[in-house]
N, C-alpha and C positions, 0 to 999 in steps of 0.2 A: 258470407252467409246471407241468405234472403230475408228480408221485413216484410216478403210479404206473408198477407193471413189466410189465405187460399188454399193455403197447403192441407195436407189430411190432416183429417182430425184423430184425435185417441179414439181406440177401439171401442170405450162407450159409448162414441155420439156425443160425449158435451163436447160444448164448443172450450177451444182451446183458448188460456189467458198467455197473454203476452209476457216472456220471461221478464222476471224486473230489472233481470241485468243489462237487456238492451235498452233501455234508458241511460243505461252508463256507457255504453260506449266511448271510447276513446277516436277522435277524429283527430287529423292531422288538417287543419286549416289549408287554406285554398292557395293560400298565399304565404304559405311556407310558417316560420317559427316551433319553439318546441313541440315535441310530440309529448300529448296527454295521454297516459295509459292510466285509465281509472286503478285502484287500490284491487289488491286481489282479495275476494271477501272469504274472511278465514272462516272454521266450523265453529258455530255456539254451541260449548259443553255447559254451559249454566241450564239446570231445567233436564239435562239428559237424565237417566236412571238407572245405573247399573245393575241387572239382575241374574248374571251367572258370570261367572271367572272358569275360566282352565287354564291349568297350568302349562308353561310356556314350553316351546320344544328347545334342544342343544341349541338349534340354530339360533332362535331369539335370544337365549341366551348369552350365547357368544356377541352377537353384536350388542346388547343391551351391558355388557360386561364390556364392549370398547367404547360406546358411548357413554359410561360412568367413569371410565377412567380418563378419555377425551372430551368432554362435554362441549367444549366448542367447535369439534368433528361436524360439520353438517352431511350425516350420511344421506344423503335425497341423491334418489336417483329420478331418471325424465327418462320417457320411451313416446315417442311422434310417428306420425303416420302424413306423409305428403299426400293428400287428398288434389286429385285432376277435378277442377270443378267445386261450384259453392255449395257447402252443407246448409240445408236449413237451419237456422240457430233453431226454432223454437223444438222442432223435431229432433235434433242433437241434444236439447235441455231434456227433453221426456227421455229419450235412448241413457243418457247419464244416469237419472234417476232413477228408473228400471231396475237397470244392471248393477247400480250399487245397492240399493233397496235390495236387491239378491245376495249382493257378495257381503253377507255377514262376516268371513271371516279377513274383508280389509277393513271393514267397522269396529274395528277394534282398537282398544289404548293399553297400557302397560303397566303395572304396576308392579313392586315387592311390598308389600306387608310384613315381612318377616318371615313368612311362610314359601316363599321362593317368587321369582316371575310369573307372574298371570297376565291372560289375554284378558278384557273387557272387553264385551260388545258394546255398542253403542247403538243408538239409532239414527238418521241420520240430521234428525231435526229441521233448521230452514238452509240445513247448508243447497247451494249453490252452486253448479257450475262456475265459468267466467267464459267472457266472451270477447275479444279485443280483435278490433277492426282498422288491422294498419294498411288497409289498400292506399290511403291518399299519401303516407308516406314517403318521401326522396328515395329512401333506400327502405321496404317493407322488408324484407328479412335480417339486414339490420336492426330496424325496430325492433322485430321479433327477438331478435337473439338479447337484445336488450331486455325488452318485457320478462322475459323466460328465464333471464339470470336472477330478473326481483323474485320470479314463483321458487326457483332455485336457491335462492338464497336467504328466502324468510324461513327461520327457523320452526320449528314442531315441536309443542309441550305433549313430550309423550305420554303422560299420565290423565291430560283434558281433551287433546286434540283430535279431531279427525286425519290420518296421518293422508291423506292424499289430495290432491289439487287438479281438480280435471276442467278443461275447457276445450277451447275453439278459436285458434287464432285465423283471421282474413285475412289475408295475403293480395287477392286478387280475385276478379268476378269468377276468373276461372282456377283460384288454388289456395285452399286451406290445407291448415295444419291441425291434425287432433291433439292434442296434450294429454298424456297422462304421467301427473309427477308427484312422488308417494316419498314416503319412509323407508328404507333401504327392512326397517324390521317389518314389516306387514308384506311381503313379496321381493319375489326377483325377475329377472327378464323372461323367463317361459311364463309365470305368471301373467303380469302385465302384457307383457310384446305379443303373449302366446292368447292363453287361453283369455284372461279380458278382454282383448283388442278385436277378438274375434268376435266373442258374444257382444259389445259393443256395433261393430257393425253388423251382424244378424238381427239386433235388434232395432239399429235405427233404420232398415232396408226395410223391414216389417212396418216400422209406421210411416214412411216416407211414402207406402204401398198404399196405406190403409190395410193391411193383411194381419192378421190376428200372429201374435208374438208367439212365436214356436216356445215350448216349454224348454227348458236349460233340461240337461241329459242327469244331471246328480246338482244337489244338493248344492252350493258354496256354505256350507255354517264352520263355526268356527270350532264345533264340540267335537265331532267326528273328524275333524284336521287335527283338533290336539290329541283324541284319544289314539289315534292311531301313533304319532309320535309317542305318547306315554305307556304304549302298549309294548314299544318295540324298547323303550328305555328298562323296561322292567323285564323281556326278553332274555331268553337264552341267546338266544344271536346277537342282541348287543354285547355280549359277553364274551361271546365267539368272536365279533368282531371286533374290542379293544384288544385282546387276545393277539391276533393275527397283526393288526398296527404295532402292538409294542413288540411283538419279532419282527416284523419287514423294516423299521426305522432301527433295529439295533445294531450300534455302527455304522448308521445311514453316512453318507459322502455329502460333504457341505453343499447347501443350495446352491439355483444358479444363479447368480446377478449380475446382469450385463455391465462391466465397466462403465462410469462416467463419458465424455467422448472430449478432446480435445478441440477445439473447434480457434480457426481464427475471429476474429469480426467480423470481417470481411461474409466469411462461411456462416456464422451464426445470422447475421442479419438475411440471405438467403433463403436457406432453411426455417428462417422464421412466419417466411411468409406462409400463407394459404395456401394448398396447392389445387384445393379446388373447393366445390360448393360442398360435398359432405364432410370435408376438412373443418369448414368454416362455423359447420356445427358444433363443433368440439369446443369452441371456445365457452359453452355450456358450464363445462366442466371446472371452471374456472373459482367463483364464487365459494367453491366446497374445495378449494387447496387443491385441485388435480388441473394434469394437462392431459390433452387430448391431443392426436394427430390418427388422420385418417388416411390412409393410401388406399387409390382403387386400381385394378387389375382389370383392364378390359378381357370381356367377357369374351374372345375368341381365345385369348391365352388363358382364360381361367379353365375353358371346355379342352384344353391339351392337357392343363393339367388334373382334371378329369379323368381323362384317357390314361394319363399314367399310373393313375391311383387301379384305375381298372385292370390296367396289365399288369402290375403287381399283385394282384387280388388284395387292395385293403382297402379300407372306407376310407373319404377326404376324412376325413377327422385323424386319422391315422396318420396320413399324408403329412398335412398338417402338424402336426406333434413331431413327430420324426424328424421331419426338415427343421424344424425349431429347435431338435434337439441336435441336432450336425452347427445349426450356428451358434447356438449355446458352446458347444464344444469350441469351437473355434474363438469365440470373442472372451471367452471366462476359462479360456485353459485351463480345462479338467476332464481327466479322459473318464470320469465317473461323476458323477451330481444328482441332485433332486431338481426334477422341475413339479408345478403346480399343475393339475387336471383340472380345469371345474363340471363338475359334472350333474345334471339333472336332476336327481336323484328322483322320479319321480314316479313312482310307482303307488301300488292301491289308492285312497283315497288322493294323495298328493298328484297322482297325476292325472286328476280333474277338478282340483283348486286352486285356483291362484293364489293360494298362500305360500308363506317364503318355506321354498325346500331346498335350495341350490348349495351344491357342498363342492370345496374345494378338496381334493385328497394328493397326496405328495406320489412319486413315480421315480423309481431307482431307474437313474440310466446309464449306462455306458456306450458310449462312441469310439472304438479304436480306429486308431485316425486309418489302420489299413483296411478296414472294413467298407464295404459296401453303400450305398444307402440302399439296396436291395434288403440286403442284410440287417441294416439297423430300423427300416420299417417294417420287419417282419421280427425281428424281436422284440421293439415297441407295442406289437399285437400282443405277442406272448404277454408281457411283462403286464398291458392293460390287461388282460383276461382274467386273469389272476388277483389280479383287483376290485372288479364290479361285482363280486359276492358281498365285497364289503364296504359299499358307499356311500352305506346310510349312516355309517358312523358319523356324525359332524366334526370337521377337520376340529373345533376344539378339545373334544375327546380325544382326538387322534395324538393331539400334543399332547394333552395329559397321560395319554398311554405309554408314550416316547420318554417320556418321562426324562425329557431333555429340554433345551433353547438351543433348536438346529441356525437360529438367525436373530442378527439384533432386529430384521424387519418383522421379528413374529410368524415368518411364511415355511414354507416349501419350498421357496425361489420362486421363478417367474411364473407367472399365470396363463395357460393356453387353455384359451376359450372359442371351442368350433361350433356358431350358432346355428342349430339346422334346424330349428321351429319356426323360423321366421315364412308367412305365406302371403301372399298376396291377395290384399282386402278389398271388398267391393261395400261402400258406405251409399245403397242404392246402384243406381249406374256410374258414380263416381269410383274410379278406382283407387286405390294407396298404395303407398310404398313405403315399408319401413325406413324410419330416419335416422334413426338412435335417438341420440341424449346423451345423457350420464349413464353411469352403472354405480355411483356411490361411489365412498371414498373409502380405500384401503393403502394398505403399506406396501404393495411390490409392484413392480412393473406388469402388468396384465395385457395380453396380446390376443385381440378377438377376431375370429373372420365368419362374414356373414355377407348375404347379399341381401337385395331389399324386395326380397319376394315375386318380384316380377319374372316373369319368362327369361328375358333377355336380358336383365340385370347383370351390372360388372360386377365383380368380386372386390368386397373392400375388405382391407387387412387394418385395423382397429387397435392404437396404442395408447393408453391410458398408464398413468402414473404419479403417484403424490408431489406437487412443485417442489419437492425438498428432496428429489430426489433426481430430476431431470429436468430440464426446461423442455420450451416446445421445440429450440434446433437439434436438441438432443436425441429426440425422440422422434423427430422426421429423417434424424440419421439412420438410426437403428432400425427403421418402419423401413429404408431405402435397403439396409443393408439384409435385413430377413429378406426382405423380400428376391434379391437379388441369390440370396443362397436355396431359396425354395427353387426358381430358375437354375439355378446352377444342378443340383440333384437331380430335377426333372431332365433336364439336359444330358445328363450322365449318371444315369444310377446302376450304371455296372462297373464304375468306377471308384477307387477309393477315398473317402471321405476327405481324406487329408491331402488329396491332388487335386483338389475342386477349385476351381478359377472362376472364384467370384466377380473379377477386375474386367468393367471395362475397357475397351483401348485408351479412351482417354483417363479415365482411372488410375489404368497400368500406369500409363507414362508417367500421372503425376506422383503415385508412391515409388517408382524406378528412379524418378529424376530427382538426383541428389541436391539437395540446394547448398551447393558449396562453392565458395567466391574463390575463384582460381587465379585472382590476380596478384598474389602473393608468389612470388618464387621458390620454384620445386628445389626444396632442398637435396644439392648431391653430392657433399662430403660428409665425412665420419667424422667420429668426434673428436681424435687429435688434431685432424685436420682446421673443423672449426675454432679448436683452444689455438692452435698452431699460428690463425689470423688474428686473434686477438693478442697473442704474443706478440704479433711483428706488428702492429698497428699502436697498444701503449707497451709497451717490456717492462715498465718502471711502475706502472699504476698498481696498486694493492690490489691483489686478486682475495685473498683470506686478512681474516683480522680475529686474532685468538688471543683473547686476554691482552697482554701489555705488547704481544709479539705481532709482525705483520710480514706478510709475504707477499713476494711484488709476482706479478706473471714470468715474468724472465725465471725467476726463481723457482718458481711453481712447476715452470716447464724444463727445469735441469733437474731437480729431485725425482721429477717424473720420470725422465727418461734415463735415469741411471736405475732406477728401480725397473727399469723396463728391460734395462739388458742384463742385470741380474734375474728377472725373471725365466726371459728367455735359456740364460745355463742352465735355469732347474727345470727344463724341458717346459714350460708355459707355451705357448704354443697359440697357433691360428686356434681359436675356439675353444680353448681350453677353459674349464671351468674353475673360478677359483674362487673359496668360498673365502670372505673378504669379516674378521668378525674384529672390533676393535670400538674405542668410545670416538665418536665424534670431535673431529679435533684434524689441523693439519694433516698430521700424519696418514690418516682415513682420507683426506682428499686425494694427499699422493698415492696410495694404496692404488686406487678405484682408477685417475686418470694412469698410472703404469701399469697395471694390467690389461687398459685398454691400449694403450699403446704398444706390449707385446706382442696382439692378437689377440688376448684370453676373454675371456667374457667372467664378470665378476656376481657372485649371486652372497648378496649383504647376508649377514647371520648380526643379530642383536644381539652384544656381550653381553647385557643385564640379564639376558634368559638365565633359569636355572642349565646349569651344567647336564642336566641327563636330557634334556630340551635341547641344549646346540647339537649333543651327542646323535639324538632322532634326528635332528632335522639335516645333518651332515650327514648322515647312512642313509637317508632313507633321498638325495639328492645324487645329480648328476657330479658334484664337484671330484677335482680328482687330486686337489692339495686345499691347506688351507692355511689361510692370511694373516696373522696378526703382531699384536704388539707384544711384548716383556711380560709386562705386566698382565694383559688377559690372559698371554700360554699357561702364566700358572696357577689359574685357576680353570682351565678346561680339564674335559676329563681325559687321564690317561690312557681310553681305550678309543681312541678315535681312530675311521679306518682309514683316514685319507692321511699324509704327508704333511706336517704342519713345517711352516715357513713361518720366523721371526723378523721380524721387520729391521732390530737393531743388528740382528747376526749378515741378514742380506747384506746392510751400508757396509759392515766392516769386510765382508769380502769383497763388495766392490771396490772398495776403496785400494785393497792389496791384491786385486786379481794380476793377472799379467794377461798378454794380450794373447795367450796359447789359442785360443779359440775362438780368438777373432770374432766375440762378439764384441769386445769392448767397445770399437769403434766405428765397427763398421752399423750404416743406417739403417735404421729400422724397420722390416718392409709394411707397406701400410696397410692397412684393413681391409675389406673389399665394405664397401655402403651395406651388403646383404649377411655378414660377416655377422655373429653372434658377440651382443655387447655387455647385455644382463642377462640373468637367471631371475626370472620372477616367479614365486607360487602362485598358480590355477586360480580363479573365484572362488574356489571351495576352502579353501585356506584361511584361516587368519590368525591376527598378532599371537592370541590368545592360543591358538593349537598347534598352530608352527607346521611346518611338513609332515607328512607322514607316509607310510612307502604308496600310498592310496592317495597321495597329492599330485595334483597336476603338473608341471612344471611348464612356464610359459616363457616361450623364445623373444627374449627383444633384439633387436638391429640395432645397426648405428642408424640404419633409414629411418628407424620407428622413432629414437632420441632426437633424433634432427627435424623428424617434423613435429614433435612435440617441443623443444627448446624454444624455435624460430618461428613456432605460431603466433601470431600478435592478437593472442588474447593477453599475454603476458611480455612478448617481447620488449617493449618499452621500459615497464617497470623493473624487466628484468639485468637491465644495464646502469640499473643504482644498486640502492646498498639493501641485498636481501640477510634476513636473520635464517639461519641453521640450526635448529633446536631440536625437530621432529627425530623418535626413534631413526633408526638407518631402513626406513624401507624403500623398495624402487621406488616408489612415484613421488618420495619426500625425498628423495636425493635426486630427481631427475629436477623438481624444482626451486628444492634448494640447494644443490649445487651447479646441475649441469646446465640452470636455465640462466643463473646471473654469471657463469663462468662464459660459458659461450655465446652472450653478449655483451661483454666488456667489463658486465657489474664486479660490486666486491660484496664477498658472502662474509659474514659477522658470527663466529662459530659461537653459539650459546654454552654457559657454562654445563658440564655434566648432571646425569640427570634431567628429570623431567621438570619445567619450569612451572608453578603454579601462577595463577593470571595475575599477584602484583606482580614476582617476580620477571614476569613477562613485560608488564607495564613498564617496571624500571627498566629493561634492556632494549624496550624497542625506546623509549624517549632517550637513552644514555648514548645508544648509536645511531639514533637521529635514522631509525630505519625506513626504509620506503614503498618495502613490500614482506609482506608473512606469511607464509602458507599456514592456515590454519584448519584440519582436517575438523571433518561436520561437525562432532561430538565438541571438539573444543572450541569450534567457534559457536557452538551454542551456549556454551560455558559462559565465555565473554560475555557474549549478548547480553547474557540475563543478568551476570555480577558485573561484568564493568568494561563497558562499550565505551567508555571516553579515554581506555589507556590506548587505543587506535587513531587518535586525534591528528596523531602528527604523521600516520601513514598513508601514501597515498593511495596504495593497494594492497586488498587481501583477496585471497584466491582459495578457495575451498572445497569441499568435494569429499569425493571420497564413500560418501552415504547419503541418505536424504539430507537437503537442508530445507528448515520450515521459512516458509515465506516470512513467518511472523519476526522471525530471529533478524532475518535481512532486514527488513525494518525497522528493527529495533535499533540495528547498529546504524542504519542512515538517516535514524531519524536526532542519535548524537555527533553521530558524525559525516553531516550532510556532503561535505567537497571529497569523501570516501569512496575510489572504485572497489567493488565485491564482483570478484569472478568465480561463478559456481561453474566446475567441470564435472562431470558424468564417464564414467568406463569402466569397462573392466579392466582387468591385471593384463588381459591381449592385449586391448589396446594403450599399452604404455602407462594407463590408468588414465586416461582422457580419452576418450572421443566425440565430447561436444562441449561446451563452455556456454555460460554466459555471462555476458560482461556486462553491469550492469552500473554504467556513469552517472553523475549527480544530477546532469541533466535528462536522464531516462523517467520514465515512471517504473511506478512498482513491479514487483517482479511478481507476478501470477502463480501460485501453486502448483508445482507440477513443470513447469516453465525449462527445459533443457537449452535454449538459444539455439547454438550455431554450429555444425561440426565443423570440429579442429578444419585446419588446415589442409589439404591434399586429402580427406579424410571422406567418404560418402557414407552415409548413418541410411539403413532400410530398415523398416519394421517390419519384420514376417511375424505371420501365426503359426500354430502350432505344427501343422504339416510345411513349414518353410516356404511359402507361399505368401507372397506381397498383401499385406492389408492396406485398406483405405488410410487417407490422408486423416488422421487425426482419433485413429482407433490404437487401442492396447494391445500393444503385442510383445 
């Protein structure tokens, strides 16, 4: 800004006095040390006079209703102008005061009396511009953004203050910055960015000229901005239009909120940086709890996508929304949602005040992933069309109409914001470009695009959101990935939604490229096979330990295989399925390993179920006999369709068969690896509903056992002394029997019944255990009543459902020298397909946290159309 006094004078002819604030100036010393930014001088309400009130619109409402419930919300927004060239301060102080001296209706404070929210005018008293001169600074936009975060972050007494802060920062002989940074309740960005920013430069061009100040075209007062609002509140058409809200929200489809993002370190520290100079603006945002990230689009690919908005026939704005609602789809998998519009609203007297009219309204979408984006931005025209009758409603009324809590964030879902007021300003022969700022602080993720008015200007894509909700790598993911699916549509919008190949090449490769440590050896025998080596390696070692009784492996492996060529005369067979229903206990081992040894594949039924419950889940299964002991046959029911086999009836005909049929002795032929070895229920299934003819059934292998067994998430632990206590479901019997059987361990069969956690305490300290499979829900049990009965184990392994981080810690923080191996899968995969192990020497385990897939095992994340997503996105 210039000191000099040369410059025009005011249109009267006096001579002009020198602003008092350039006495303040802040200089940055020649020779380096702190930068002095004089105090921002706030407005004196003492001595003002308040002499008309009107009452407040929806709008002011609604935010003066989140600022009483938030009170330390600093809703201030900031909108700047890149000025080519130096403003005259003294001619920038008269331009300020002009134009606010007009806009009665940002002169304004707030109040309830009792009588509802009212505007107050004010006048404007000795308030003052600011004026700060960081040219001589190391880094001058540093500075600035420093400076700009104190204007931003000193708060506003809204019932005394002047709610806005305008100045003039110096950058350089050749580039200032305008300020103007308000109360989020006195205006929005058409406001400010719009119609202010312009009459601000109209009028500092006029005295910069010496040329007499064009008259403003209407009014700014604050009477005629509210009567219009209260004109429309007292309206048949507000009425009409709560009306229309509370049908289009009934049964509305939950909003859309972009998943969280997984992110390494490594990737967060990245991503965290700047990515460029209007990026570095964002950090603005900061001071008032929001993050900001800024992506630009150079301006040759912005003008294609242009073109395609035009060969579609829709407006960017259309474009825009559309494309945002294909990656909504995609990342918040939902083939129907609400996303957020904000729209202008800004019609009669409102769309030539800069007072606050800007209304957010919610948007029914659906995305079928086979549809088009042809398709889906030409129904997004329809679905807006049908909307902008009615958008004057203020989204608060909208909720009240909805007569619902669509979201704990209070919203719509996400906020698309396509700015098309922004134009490029001439402050004299000095040109501008819009910069941003803030936009105040709200509860959703909000996604803005605008360019900075200039001819040639890039396209920047604009992502703002509450810190409590994203960080800034967060949000330059999601900024990379919109952007990347806007490209992708543009690319192919005669194609369907859910074929769209977002992925880079190096992208692809790295969500394709499995991260799986292949130096573990490819398991290639079946399971007798692997009992079969631990038979000949100890024969004598205790493989079960049941009450006072002990079974050696030798042992294990003769009861097995006499039950195996009894099985075989009752036609058991390669593949046969045989439903295996009995209490936990020896006998249940040899069950399980003899009908894998015949060929059959075993599918567990739970004797505690009710009797009409094994009965469904037996009919409504592949099984084609079924298994058990003396004692359970006589309590099943008498109408079962399958063939029941007794387990004591089998021994005694073995024992007296004769060799007619040559299976007595002859060997038994082996399994093939891909040979079917369990029956597990589908995902859809559980303990609680049992099968039913609408349940899945899921095929395991010996291949599938074998690389679950022999994975050394477990392996180790699994050749000591594991506890048996868990109902009989696959993935409790693949690790508490088949994981310490076929690695040498000895399994410790728990008494009948379900253990409660002393009774557990006593059993794992009495056999001295050294690994326990405790599924989610019961190791959260533990955790919380009694983590030191784990003291003496060296491993627990869990899974099965969420486990909370906090539980994990709970238990390592009693029992520190404790491995916790959390595994992930479903019922296909075995019930594992990723683990993590998590040793005493590790740090904590992160929320969310999956480790490492199993063994031989590759984990991909696709999205909804089966299609690879990014490294560290929800799918």
């Amino acid at each position: 800004m210039s000191r000099r006094r040369d410059t025009a004078s005011p249109p009267d002819g006096s001579p002009r006095p020198a602003p008092p604030c350039l006495e303040r100036l802040g200089r940055c010393p020649e020779s380096g040390g702190d930068l002095r930014i004089p105090p921002i001088p706030g407005p004196v309400a003492e001595g003002l006079i308040c002499v008309r009130s009107f009452g407040a619109s929806s709008a002011h409402k609604g935010l003066w209703l989140a600022e009483t419930v938030s009170p330390d919300t600093l809703n201030h927004a900031l909108t700047m102008w890149d000025v080519d060239g130096e403003l005259d301060a003294a001619v920038m102080e008269s331009a300020f005061l002009h134009v606010m001296d007009e806009a009665e209706v940002l002169r304004v404070t707030f109040a309830d009396d009792g009588d509802g929210l009212r505007l107050r005018p004010r006048e404007l008293g000795d308030w003052r511009p600011f004026f700060l001169d960081l040219s001589a600074a190391a880094d001058p936009e540093q500075a600035a953004r420093e400076a700009l975060a104190d204007v931003v972050r000193k708060p506003f007494d809204l019932q005394r203050d002047l709610l806005f802060r305008l100045g003039v920062v110096r950058l350089s002989a050749a580039r200032s910055l305008v300020v103007i940074a308000y109360h989020h309740l006195i205006s929005d960005g058409f406001g400010t960015g719009g119609l202010l920013s312009r009459r601000l430069a109209e009028v500092y061009t006029a005295l910069a000229r010496a040329q007499e100040i064009p008259q403003p075209a209407h009014p700014w007062d604050a009477e005629s901005f509210a009567a219009e609002s209260a004109q429309y509140r007292d309206s048949r058409k507000f009425t009409e239009d709560t009306e229309f809200w509370r049908d289009y929200l009934t049964d509305a489809p939950a909003p859309a909120q972009v998943p969280r993002v997984a992110l390494s370190d490594a990737q967060r520290a990245a991503l965290s940086r700047p990515m460029s100079g209007a990026d570095r603006w964002g950090e603005l945002t900061e001071p008032i709890g929001m993050v900001s990230r800024t992506l630009t689009v150079p301006r040759a690919e912005a003008d294609t996508w242009t073109e395609t908005a035009q060969s579609l026939g829709v407006w960017m704005s259309t474009l825009f929304t559309a494309a945002a609602a294909v990656f909504f789809r995609h990342r918040c998998d939902r083939p129907e949602f609400l996303l957020s519009l904000a729209v202008g609203n800004r019609v009669g007297v409102a769309s030539r005040t800069p007072g606050l009219a800007v209304n957010v309204v919610p948007v029914r979408v659906k995305v079928p992933l086979g549809a088009t984006f042809t398709e889906i931005a030409d129904a997004m025209v329809d679905e807006t069309y049908e909307l902008f009758g009615h958008t004057a409603c203020h989204y608060s009324e909208i909720q009240r109409a909805s007569e619902t809590v669509l979201s704990d964030r209070g919203s719509f879902g996400a906020v698309m914001n396509v700015v098309e007021f922004v134009e490029q300003l001439h402050f004299a022969d000095h040109p501008a470009r819009y910069l941003g700022g803030t936009t105040g602080a709200f509860d959703e993720l909000s996604i803005a695009v605008y360019s900075d008015g200039s001819a040639d200007s890039d396209l920047y894509i604009r992502l703002d959101a509450p810190a409590s909700l994203y960080d800034r790598a967060e949000l330059c993911f999601i900024g990379a990935e919109l952007t990347d699916h806007i490209r992708a549509v543009v690319a192919a919008a005669e194609q369907p939604v859910g074929a769209l190949d977002v992925l880079s090449g190096d992208e692809r490769d790295r969500a394709l490229m499995a991260p799986n440590d292949t130096d573990a050896a490819v398991p290639g025998s079946t399971v007798p096979q692997l009992f079969a080596r631990q038979v000949a390696r100890q024969p004598d070692a205790v493989a079960l330990e049941c009450g006072d009784a002990t079974v050696s492996y030798r042992e294990l492996d003769e009861r097995s295989t006499t039950l195996a060529r009894a099985l075989r005369r009752q036609h058991v067979g390669r593949e046969t399925v045989v439903a295996v229903t009995m209490p936990r206990s020896v006998d249940l081992a040899v069950a399980l390993l003899g009908v894998a040894k015949a060929g059959g594949a075993y599918l567990p039924v739970d004797p505690s179920s009710p009797a009409e419950r094994i009965r469904t889940q037996v009919a409504g299964s592949s099984a084609r006999v079924l298994l058990t002991d003396a004692a359970t046959a006589a309590a099943l029911p008498a109408d079962l369709t399958v063939a029941t086999l007794v387990l004591d009836d089998i021994r005694s005909t073995a024992a007296t068969a004769t060799g007619n049929s040559g299976v007595r002795d002859d060997p038994l032929p082996p399994p093939h690896q891909d040979s079917l070895l369990a029956v597990a229920y589908g995902s859809g299934a559980t303990e609680a509903t049992g099968a039913t003819e609408a349940t899945t059934e899921v095929a395991l292998t010996h291949r599938n056992m074998a690389r679950l067994v022999l994975d050394r998430s477990w392996q180790e632990a699994g050749s000591g002394t594991v506890l048996w206590h868990a109902p009989p479901t696959p993935d409790a019997l693949a690790l508490e029997v088949w994981v310490p059987l076929l690695n040498g361990g000895r399994v410790v069969v728990a008494p009948g019944g379900e253990l409660d956690v002393d009774a557990l305490s006593e059993t794992l300290a009495a056999h001295e255990i050294t690994a326990v499979w405790l599924p989610a829900t019961r190791f959260c049990a533990v955790a919380a009543h009694l983590p030191e009965c784990l003291t003496g184990v060296r491993e627990v392994w869990t899974g099965g459902d969420h486990v909370p981080a906090a539980a994990v810690r709970r238990v390592r923080d009693v029992c520190p020298d404790l491995t916790v191996v959390t595994g992930h899968g479903p019922a296909e995969a075995t019930g594992f397909a990723a683990s993590h192990r998590l040793t005493a020497d590790r740090p904590a385990q992160r929320e969310g946290e999956w480790g490492r897939p199993m063994d031989h095992t590759a984990l991909y994340v696709l999205g909804p159309g089966l299609a690879p997503v990014p490294v560290g996105v929800t799918g």
